[in-house]
C-alpha positions, -999 to 999 in steps of 0.1 A, spaced: -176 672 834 -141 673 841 -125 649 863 -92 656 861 -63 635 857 -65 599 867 -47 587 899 -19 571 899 -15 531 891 -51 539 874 -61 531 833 -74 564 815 -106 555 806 -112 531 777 -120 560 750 -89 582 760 -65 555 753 -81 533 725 -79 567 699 -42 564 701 -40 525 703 -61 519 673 -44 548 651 -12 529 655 -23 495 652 -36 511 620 -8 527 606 11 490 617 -11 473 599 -11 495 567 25 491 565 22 454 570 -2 452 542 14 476 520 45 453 521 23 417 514 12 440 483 49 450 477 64 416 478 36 405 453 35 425 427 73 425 428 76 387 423 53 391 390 66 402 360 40 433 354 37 453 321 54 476 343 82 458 354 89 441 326 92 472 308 122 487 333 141 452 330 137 451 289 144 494 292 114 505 272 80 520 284 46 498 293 35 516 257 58 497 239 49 470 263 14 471 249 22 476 212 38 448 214 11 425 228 -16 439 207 9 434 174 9 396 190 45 398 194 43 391 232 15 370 251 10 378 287 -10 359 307 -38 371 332 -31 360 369 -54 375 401 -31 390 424 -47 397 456 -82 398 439 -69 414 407 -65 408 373 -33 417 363 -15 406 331 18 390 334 47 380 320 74 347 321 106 353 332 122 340 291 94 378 283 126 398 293 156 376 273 133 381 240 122 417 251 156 422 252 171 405 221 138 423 201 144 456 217 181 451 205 174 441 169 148 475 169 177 495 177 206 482 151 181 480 125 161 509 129 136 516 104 152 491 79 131 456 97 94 456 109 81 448 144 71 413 135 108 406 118 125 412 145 103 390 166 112 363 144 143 370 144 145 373 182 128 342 184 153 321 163 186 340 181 170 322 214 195 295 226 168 279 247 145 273 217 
């Protein structure tokens, strides 16, 4: 049954108007929660990101840990385990992924760590 459209100063009726209301207070809300997930995977140090700050791929990431070269540690982040890394991960990633490079082929994996380790001024 068709009523036609409502008068004047009147509400539309609650399921006319509630369709719309909650579809955007959905899509609101996604984004909202989109960015909370954003902002906190970005403060971590992910295999991810640590590989785009050290410049090598999350398979090197994870050659590395399983050769024991590099130890992340497992956090839950918004109910997930996720393994990350400290912030000193990308100075060595960096000084290791450097040695690799001007020695290539000539030092192992585990070399270079050391030697990574001991160029370390904090150490």
């Amino acid at each position: 049954m068709d009523r036609g459209p409502p008068k004047e100063g009147t509400t539309l009726p609650r399921r006319d108007r509630t369709d719309a209301d909650f579809a955007q207070r959905r899509r609101q809300a996604s984004a909202e929660g989109a960015e909370i997930v954003r902002a906190t995977f970005d403060a971590a140090i992910t295999r991810r990101r640590l590989a785009e700050l050290v410049g090598i791929s999350t398979t090197t990431v994870r050659r590395w840990e399983v050769a024991g070269v590099i130890q992340p540690r497992t956090e839950v982040i918004l109910g997930s385990p996720t393994k990350v890394f400290d912030r000193a991960e990308i100075a060595f990633g960096r000084r290791l992924i450097a040695i690799l490079r001007e020695r290539r082929g000539t030092i192992s994996l585990e070399e270079a760590a050391t030697e990574a380790r001991a160029r370390n001024p904090r150490s």
